[in-house]
C-alpha atoms as one frame of an Amber mdcrd trajectory, in Angstrom:
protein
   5.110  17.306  -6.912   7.680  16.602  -9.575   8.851  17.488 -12.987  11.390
  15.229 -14.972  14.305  17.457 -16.473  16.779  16.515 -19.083  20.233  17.945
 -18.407  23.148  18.159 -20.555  26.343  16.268 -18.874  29.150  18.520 -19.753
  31.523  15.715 -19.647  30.199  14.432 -23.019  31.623  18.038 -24.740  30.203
  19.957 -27.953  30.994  17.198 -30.743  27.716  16.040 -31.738  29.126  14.924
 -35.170  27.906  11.362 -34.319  24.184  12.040 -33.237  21.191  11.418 -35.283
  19.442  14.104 -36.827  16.643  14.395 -33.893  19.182  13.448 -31.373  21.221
  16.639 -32.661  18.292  19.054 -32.134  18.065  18.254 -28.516  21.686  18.198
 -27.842  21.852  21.509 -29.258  19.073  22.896 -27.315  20.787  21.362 -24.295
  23.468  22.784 -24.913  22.207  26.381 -25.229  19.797  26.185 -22.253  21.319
  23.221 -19.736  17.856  21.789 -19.122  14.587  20.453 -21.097  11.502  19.413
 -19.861   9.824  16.533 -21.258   6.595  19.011 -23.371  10.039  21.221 -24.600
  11.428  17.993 -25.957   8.073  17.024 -27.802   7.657  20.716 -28.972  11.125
  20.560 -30.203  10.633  17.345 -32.193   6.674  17.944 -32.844   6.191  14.427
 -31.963   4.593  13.250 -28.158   6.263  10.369 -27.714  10.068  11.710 -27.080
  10.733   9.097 -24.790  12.862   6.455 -27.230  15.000   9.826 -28.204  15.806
  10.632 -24.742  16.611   7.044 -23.563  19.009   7.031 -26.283  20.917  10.025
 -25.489  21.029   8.583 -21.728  22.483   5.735 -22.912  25.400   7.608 -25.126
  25.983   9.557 -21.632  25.025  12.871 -23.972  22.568  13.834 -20.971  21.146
  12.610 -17.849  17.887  12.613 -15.970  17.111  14.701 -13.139  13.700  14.819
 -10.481  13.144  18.641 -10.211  11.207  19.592  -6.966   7.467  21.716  -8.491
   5.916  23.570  -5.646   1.964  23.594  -6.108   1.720  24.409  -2.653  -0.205
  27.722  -2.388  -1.358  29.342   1.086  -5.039  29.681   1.180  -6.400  33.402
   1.823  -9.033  35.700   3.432  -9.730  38.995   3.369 -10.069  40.672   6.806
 -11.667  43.747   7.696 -10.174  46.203  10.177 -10.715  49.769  11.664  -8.243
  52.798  10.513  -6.600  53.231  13.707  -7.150  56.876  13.482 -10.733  55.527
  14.819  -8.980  53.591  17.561  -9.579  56.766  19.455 -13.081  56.625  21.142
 -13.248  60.736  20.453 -12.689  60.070  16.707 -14.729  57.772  16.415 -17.907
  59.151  18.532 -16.957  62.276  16.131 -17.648  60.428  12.920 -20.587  59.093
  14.406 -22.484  61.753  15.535 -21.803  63.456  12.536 -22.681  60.826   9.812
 -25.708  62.430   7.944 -25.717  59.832   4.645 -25.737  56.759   3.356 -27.531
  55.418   6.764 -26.628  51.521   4.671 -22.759  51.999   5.615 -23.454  53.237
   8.889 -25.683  50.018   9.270 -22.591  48.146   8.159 -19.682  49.961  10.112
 -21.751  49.051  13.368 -22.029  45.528  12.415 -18.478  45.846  12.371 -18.200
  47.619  16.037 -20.357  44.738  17.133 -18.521  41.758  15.910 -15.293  43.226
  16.425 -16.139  43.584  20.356 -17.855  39.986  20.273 -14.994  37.888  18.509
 -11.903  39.987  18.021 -11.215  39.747  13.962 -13.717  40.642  11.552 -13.594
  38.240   8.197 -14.984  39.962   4.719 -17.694  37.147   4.218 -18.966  37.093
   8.280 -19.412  41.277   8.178 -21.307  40.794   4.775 -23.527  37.853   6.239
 -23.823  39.842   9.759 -24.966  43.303   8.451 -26.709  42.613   4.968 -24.481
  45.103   3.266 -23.399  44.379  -0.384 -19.769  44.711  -1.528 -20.415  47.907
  -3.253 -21.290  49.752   0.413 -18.071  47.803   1.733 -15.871  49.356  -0.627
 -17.582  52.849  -0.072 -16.038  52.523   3.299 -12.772  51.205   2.276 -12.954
  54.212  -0.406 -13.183  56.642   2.749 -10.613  55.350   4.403 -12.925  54.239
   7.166 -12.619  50.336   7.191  -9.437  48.917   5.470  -9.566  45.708   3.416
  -6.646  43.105   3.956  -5.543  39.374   2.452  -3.884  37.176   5.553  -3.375
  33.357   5.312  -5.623  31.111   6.971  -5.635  27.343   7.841  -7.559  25.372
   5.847  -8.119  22.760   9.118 -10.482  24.524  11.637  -8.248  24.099  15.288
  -9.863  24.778  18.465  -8.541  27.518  21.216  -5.215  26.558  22.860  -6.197
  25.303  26.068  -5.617  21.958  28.432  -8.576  20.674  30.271  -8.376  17.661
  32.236 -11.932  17.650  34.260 -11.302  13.573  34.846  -9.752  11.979  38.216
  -8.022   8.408  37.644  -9.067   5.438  39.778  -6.727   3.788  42.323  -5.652
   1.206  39.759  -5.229   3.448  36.522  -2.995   6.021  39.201  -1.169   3.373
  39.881  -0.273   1.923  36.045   0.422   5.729  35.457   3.134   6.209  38.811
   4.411   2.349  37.250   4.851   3.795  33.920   6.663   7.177  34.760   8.971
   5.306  37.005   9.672   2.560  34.446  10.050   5.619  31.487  13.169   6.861
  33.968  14.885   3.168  33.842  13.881   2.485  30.225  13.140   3.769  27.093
  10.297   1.758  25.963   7.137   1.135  28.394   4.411  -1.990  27.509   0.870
  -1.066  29.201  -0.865  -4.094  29.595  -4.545  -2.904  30.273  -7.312  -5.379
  29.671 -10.421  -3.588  27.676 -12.193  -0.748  29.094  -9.449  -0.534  32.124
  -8.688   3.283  30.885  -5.804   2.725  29.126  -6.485   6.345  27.007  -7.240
   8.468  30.120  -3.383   7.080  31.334  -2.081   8.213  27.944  -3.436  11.670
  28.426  -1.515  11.721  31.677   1.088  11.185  30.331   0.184  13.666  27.524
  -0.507  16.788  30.148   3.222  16.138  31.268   4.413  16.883  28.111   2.216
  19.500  26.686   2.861  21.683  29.849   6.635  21.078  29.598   6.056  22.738
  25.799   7.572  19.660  23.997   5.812  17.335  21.835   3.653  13.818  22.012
   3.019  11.472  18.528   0.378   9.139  19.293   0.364   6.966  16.931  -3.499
   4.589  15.960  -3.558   1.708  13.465  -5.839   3.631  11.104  -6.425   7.198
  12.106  -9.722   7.372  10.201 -11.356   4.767  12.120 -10.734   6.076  15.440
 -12.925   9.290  15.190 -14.339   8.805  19.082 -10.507   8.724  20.590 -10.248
  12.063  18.392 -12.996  13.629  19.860 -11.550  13.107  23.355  -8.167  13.964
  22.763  -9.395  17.637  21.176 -11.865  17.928  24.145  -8.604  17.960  26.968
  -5.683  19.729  24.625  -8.204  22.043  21.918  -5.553  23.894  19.286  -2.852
  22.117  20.459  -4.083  18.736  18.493  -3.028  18.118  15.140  -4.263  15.252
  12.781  -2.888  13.581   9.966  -3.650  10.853   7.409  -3.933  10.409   3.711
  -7.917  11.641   3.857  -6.518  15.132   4.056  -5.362  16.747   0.519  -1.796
  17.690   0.214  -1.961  21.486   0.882  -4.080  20.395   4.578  -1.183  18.073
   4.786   1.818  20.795   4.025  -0.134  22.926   6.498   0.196  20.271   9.196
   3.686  19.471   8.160   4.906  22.851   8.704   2.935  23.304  12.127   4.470
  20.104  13.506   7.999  21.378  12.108   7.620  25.303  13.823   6.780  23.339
  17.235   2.881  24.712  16.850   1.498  21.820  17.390   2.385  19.882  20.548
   0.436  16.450  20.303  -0.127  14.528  16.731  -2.136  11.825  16.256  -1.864
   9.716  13.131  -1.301   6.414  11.098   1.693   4.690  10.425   3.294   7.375
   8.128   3.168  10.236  10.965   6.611   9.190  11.962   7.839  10.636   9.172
   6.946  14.049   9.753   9.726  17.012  10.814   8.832  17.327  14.968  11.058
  19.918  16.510  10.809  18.568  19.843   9.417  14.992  20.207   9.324  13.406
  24.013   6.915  10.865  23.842   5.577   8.564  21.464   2.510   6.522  22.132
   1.794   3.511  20.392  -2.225   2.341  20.821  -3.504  -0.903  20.543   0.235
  -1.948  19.233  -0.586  -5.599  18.476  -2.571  -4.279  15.047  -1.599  -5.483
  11.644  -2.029  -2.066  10.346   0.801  -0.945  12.059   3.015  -2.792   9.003
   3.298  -1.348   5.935   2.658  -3.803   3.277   2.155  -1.895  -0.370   4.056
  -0.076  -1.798   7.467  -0.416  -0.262   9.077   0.647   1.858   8.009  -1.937
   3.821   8.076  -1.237   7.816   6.628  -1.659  11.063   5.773   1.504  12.486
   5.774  -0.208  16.484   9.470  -1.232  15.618  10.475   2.226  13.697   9.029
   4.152  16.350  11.119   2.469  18.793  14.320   2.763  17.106  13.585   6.442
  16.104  12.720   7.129  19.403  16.194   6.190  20.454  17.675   8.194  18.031
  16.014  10.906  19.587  15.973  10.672  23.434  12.425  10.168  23.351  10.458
   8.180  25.267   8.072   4.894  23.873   4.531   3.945  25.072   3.327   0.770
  23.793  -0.439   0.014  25.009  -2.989  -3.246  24.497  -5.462  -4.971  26.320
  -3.769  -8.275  24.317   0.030  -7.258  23.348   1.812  -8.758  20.563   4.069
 -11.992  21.750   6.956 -10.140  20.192   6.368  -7.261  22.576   5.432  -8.960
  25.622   8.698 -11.125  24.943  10.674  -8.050  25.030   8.990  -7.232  28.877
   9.445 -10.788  29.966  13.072 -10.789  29.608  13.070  -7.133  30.752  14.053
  -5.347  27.201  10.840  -2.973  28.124   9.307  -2.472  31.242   6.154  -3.727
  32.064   2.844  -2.075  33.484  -0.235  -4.236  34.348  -3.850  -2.525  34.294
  -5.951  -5.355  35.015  -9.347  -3.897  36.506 -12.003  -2.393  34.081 -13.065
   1.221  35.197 -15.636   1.791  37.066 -15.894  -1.895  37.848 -17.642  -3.260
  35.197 -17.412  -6.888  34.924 -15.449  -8.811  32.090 -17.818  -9.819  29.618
 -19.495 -13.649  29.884 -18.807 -15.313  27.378 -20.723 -18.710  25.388 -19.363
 -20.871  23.203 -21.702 -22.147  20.924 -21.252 -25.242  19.102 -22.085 -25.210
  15.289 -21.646 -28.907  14.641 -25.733 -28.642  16.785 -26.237 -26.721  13.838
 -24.125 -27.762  10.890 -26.013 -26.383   7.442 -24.845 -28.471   4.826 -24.529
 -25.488   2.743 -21.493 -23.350   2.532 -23.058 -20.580   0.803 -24.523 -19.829
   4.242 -23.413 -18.877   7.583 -24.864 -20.450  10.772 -26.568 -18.133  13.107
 -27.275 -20.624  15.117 -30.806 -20.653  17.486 -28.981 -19.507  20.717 -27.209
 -16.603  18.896 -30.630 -15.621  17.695 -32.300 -15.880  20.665 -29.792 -13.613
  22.278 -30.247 -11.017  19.721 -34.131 -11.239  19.758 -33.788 -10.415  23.499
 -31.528  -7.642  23.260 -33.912  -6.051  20.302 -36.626  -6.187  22.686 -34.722
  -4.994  25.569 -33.251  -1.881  23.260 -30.185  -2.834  23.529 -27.538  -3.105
  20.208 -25.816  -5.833  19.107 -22.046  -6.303  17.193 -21.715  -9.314  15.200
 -18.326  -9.620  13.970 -16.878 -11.755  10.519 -13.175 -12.101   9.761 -12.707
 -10.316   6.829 -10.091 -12.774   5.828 -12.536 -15.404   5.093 -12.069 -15.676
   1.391  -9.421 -18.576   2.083 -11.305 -21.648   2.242 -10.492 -24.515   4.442
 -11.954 -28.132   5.304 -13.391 -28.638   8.363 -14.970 -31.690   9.700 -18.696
 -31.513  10.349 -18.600 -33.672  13.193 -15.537 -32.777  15.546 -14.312 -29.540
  13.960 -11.301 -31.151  13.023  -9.324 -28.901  10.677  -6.384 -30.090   8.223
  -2.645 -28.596   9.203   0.440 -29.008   7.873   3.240 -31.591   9.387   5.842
 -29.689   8.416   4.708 -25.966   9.857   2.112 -26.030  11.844  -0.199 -23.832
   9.690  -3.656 -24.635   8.117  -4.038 -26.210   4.764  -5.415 -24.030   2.446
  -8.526 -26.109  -0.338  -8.136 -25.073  -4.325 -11.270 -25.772  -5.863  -8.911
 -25.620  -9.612  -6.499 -28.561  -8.381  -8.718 -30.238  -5.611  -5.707 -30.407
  -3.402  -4.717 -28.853  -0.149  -1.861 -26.153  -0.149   0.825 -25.442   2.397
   1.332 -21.563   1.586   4.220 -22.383   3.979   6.511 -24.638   2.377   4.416
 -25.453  -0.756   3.308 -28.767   0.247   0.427 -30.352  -1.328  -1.977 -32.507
   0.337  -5.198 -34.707  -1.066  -8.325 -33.884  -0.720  -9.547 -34.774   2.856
 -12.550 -37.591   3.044 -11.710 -39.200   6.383 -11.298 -37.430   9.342  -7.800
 -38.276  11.096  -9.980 -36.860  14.267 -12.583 -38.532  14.620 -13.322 -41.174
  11.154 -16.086 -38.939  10.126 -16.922 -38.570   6.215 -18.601 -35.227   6.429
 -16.771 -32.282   5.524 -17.304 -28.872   4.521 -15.272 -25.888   2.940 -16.463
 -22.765   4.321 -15.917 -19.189   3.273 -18.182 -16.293   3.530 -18.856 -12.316
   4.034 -20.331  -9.494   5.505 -23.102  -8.677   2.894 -24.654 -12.092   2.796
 -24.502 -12.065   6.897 -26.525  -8.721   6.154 -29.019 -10.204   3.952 -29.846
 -12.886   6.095 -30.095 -10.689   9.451 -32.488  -8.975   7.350 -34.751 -12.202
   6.525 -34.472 -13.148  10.432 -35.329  -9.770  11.933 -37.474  -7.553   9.631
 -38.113  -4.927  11.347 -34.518  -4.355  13.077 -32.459  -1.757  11.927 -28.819
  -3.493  10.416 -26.073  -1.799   9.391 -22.530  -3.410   7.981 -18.722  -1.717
   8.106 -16.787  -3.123   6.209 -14.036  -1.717   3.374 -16.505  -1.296   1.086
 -19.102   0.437   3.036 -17.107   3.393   4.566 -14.932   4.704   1.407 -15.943
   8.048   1.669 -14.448  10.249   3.586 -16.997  10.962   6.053 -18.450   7.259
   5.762 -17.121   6.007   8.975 -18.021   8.428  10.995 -21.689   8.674   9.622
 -21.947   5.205  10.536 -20.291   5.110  14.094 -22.597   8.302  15.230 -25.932
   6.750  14.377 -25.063   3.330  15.849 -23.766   5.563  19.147 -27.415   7.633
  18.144 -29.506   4.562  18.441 -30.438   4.677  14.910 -28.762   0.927  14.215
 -30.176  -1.411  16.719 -27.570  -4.148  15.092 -24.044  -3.250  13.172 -22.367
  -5.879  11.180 -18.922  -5.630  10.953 -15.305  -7.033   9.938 -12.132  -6.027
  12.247 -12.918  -2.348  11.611 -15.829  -2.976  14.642 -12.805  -3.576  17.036
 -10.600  -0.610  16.375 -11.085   2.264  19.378 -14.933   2.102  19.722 -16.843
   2.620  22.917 -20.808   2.385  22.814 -22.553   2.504  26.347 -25.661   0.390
  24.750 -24.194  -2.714  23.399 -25.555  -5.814  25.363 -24.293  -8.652  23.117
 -21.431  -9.107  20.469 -21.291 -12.309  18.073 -18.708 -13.871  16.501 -20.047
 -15.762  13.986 -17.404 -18.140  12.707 -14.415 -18.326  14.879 -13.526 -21.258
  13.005 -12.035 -18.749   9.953  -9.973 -17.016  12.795  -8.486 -20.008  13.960
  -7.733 -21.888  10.527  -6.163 -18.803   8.553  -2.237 -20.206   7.314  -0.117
 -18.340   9.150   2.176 -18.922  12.041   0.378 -16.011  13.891  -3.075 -17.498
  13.166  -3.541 -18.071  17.267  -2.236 -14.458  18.360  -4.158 -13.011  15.883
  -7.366 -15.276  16.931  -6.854 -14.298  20.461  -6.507 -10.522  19.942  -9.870
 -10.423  17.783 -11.829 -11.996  19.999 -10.554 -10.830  23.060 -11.039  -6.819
  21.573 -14.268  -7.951  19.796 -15.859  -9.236  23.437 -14.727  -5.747  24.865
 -17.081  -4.008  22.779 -19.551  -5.276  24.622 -20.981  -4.472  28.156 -19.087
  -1.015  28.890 -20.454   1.287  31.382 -22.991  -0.258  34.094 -24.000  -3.608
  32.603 -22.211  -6.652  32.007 -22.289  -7.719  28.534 -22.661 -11.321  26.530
 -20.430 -12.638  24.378 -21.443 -15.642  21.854 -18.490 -17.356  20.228 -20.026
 -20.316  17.291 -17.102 -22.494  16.184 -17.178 -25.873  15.148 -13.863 -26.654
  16.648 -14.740 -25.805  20.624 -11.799 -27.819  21.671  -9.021 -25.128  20.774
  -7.209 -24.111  22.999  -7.576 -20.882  21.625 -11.075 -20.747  23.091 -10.141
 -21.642  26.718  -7.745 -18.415  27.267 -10.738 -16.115  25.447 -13.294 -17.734
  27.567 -11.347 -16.917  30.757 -10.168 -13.436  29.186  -6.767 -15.108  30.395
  -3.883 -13.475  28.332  -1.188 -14.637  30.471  -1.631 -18.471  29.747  -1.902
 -18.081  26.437   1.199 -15.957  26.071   2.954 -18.891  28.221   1.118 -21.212
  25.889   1.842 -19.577  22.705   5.774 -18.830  23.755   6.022 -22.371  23.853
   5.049 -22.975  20.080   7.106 -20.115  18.805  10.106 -21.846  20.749   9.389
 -25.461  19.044   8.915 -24.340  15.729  11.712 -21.227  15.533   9.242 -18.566
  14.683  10.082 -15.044  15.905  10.415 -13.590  18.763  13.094 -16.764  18.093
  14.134 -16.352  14.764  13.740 -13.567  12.159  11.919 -14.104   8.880  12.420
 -12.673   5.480   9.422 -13.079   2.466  10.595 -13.337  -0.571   7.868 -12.374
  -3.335   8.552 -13.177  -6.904   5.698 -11.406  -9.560   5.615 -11.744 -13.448
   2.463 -12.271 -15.633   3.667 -15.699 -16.721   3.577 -18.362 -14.097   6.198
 -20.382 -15.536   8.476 -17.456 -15.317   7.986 -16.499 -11.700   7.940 -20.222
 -10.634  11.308 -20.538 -12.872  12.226 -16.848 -10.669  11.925 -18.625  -7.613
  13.025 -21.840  -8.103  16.506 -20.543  -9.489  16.823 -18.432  -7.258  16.265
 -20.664  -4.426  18.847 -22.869  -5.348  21.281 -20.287  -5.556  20.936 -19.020
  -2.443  20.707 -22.557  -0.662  24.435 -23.124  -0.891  24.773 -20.738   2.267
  21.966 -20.401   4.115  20.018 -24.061   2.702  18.938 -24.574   6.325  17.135
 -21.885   6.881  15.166 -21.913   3.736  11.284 -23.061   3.676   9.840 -23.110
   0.137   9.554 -21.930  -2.914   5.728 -22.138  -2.295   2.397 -20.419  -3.663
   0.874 -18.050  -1.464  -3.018 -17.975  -0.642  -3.830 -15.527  -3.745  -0.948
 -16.852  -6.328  -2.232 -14.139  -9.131  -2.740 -10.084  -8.279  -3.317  -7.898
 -11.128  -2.591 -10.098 -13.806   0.919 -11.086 -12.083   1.517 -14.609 -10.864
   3.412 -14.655  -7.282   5.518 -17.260  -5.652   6.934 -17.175  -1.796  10.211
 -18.072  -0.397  11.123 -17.594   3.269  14.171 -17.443   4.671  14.000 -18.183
   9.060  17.253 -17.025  10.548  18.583 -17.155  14.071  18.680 -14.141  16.159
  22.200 -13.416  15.007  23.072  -9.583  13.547  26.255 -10.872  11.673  24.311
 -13.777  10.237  21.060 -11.684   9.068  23.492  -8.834   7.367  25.331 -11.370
   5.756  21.946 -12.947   4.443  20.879  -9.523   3.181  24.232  -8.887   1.332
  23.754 -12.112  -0.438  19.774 -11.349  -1.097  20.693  -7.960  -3.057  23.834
 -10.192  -4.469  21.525 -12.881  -5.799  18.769 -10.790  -7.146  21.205  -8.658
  -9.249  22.703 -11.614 -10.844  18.770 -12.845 -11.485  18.104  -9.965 -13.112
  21.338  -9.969 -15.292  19.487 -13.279 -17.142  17.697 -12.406 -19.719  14.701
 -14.930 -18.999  14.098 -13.154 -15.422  14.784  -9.265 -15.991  11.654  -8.728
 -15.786  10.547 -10.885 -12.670   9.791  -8.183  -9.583  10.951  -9.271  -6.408
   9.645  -7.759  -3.088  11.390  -8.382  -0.090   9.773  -8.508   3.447  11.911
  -8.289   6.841  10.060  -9.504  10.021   6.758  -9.946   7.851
């Protein structure tokens, strides 16, 4: 942690003739000891609030504020019980044996000792206690003869296995050969994408790769979109490379976390897995990085800043460092598949499941056969249920998945499944109950209310937005006696929630586990027949220029959840819309077409991997202000780069804690002079924006590559 110190600035000199009374009294102070701390201050002037005093003095340059470093770091300890050596000797010892003639309770407890010392190696205070019965009192009689000696050491507060590497798996044909592709293409180039379709072994290639490393005694990051959901790739990780695995994420405390830290930094640990934020931590000898499933949204930091992509920083700081880049997903990004196409990365194909299991089959149910007129309800539609009856009676589990984006309402035509877009970007129209009007949260377009559909002349439309819990309470109304279960934010906040959750489902004690994208994130369960996705609709209508590669990667890693191991499993897709296009590539499980088809849109309408994009968000607690923010703004920075500027617009949610927000993006071309020049002008602009008194207080949070 930190502690705020005031310190005197010599420059200012030893004439405080000028100062207020109060002001004098610290000045002096500062003067005689260089440095304050805030409490000193408030002692000094009996008053708490010191604060106006001290911004004061800042101002007349009489001192200056400084960020001292506090460490609360403290190592935790054990005592540890050991023999004198002058015992070491079996003569001694057999000597003060034979001739112990009292206290038969120590003797009790110095064998207990001998026995656990010749079983396990160290003896700990509380473990000789538990072992022999003694009390502490007979323990010290000991330590009082100078027979057993009592002594504090440090211990880890994070339980590690032994050292030890133990690979007892052989690849297949086709994951030997995507791990001979990758080595050679890691020799040619410093980033490698591993295409693998689901359950094709991806993980048992990365450990490969890992046992390379390990033995060579240098290190491996492997890096997961959210460490605490991935608790089963853990467990198999720690089963091949025991002590030598280190985790990290924010569910430790800070002294587990130092503890890690300064493992990772001595060279102790030689393969970390972890979030995001693990690339910041102090490896001594990093080799390899390993990026899983590195098409997830988690990989980009959002809140607070800074804001980053780990996929891209791990890249670049792997450059820095000689090190090597794996990048693995059964449905890549476009931006990284882009950079294999035209040969930036190399490119590894894995397109066989292991042990032959088939690709899942999948259905796709049409809702507008079963269109509720309510929206407070989500279909689940007779086939679905069906499907899920048979699998209950078969004892089999089921997955039903719900975007968890779904509180962004849209229109959607009851009839065709026609959805409202935007002319201008290509995105969905967002419904506002307040105005009654459609939003572009693109380019802040505003659209009427739809009555007619431009599809098909139908009058009946619906807006549609639901969640996990009422999907819950009306599994529980269908199938009484079933056991359902929902993961979701809310329902794994504890630290040991997930977990909990994911062993009984993989225990057979949830025969059906509803679930948001947290159900697609490195799980394997060998008894999962079927996996739902309720409304596919939500996935494919969200405003975004990524809506279809993030449509495509859901459902593509929700439908290989299901059928691993021996069986093939079902897939039921309900959408209202079955004409997307969307739907044809996830039906086939055919990545490659809708990369080529997807490339294509990116192309017409300049979105990265074309063009680079930078969010502009302005935030104050009166919406006239940040609309004022933006709009001024906006027209200041149009003189240059006008072109390439889309909006001022609302965003989905315009209000977050009480502070209104409005969106500008900027879309530049590929061009490194242009994009530092925009930068430069960004930082220019929003200084000047702040010098006016009407926007000092506006926040602005920029977003590169959002």
């Amino acid at each position: 942690s930190s502690e705020t110190v005031i310190m005197l600035n010599e420059e200012y000199g030893d004439d405080f003739s000028e100062l207020g009374h109060d002001e004098f009294l610290v000045a002096e102070a500062l003067l005689i000891k260089h440095e304050l701390g805030i409490s000193e201050i408030q002692q000094l002037l009996d008053n708490t609030n010191a604060y106006p005093l001290i911004k004061k003095l800042i101002d007349k340059k009489v001192c200056f504020v400084w960020e001292a470093l506090k460490q609360t770091y403290a190592a935790k300890k054990e005592t540890y019980i050991t023999l004198n050596p002058v015992y070491d000797n079996e003569e001694n010892l057999g000597e003060l044996l034979n001739n112990w003639t009292r206290a038969p309770k120590q003797m009790e407890l110095l064998l207990s000792y001998l026995h656990l010392l010749k079983t396990q190696g160290e003896v700990s205070k509380p473990q000789l206690l538990k072992k022999s019965g003694a009390s502490e009192a007979q323990l010290k009689g000991l330590s009082e003869k100078n027979i057993l000696i009592a002594e504090k050491r440090n211990i880890d507060r994070i339980n590690y296995l032994p050292r030890n590497i133990d690979i007892d798996f052989a690849l297949s044909a086709a994951q030997l050969k995507a791990l001979e592709q990758t080595r050679t293409s890691l020799q040619e180039q410093n980033v490698c994408l591993l295409h693998g379709v689901t359950s094709s072994g991806k993980t048992q290639v990365y450990i490969k790769l890992i046992e390379q490393i390990v033995r060579e005694g240098k290190q491996v990051l492997y890096l997961l979109p959210e460490i605490a959901l991935t608790s089963q790739i853990i467990r198999r990780l720690q089963k091949h490379f025991g002590g030598y695995i280190g985790i990290y994420h924010s569910k430790f405390s800070q002294n587990e976390r130092i503890e890690i830290w300064n493992k990772i930094r001595k060279g102790e640990l030689k393969v970390v897995l972890g979030a995001r934020s693990s690339l910041f931590l102090p490896f001594s000898d990093l080799k390899l990085i390993i990026i899983d499933e590195e098409h997830d949204s988690s990989y980009k930091q959002q809140d607070p800043a800074p804001r980053y992509h780990a996929r891209d920083a791990a890249v670049y700081y792997a450059s820095l460092l000689g090190a090597k880049v794996v990048l693995g997903s059964a449905t890549p990004s476009v931006d990284s598949y882009y950079n294999a196409v035209i040969g930036k990365y190399g490119l590894v194909e894995l397109n066989e499941r292991y042990g032959g299991v088939e690709m899942p089959g999948i259905e796709i149910i049409d809702n507008k056969k079963f269109i509720s007129r309510s929206s407070e309800k989500i279909i689940i539609s007779d086939s679905l249920q069906s499907e899920i009856k048979g699998s209950l009676q078969d004892h089999k589990q089921v997955i039903l998945f719900q975007n968890r984006r779904g509180y962004a309402p849209y229109q959607i035509c009851q009839v065709c499944g026609w959805i409202p877009h935007c002319r201008n970007c290509d995105v969905t129209l967002t419904f506002h109950k307040k105005t009654h009007k459609l939003h572009c949260h693109y380019c802040g377009t505003l659209y009427p209310q739809v009555h007619i559909c431009e599809a098909c002349g139908s009058d009946k439309f619906v807006q549609r937005n639901f969640g996990t819990e009422k999907i819950e309470e009306q599994l529980e109304e269908m199938f009484p006696d079933a056991r359902i279960a929902r993961m979701d934010i809310d329902s794994v906040r504890g630290k040991q929630a997930h977990d909990h959750l994911i062993q009984s489902f993989e225990q057979g004690k949830i025969d059906v586990l509803v679930g948001t994208q947290m159900v697609v994130k490195g799980l394997d369960f060998e008894n999962v027949r079927l996996v739902g996705i309720l409304d596919a609709d939500s996935l494919l209508s969200f405003a975004d220029f990524r809506v279809n590669e993030r449509a495509f990667q859901l459902m593509e890693q929700v439908s290989g959840r299901a059928g691993r191991k021996q069986e093939k499993g079902r897939v039921a897709i309900q959408v209202t819309n079955t004409n997307h296009p969307v739907l044809k590539f996830v039906q086939q499980h055919d990545y490659l077409s809708f990369y080529a088809s997807e490339i294509e849109s990116r192309k017409r309408f300049f979105y990265p991997p074309f063009s680079r994009i930078i969010q502009l968000t302005f935030k104050h607690k009166l919406k006239d202000i940040a609309d004022a923010a933006a709009n001024h703004f906006s027209a200041q920075i149009r003189q240059q780069f006008g072109q390439y500027l889309i909006g001022p617009a609302e965003p989905v949610v315009n209000r977050v804690r009480n502070q209104f927000l409005m969106e500008l993006l900027i879309k530049l071309p590929k061009d490194a002079a242009l994009v530092k020049k925009c930068k430069q002008t960004i930082l220019q602009q929003i200084a000047v924006l702040h010098t006016e008194k009407k926007y000092k207080s506006v926040v602005i949070i920029i977003d590169v590559d959002r």
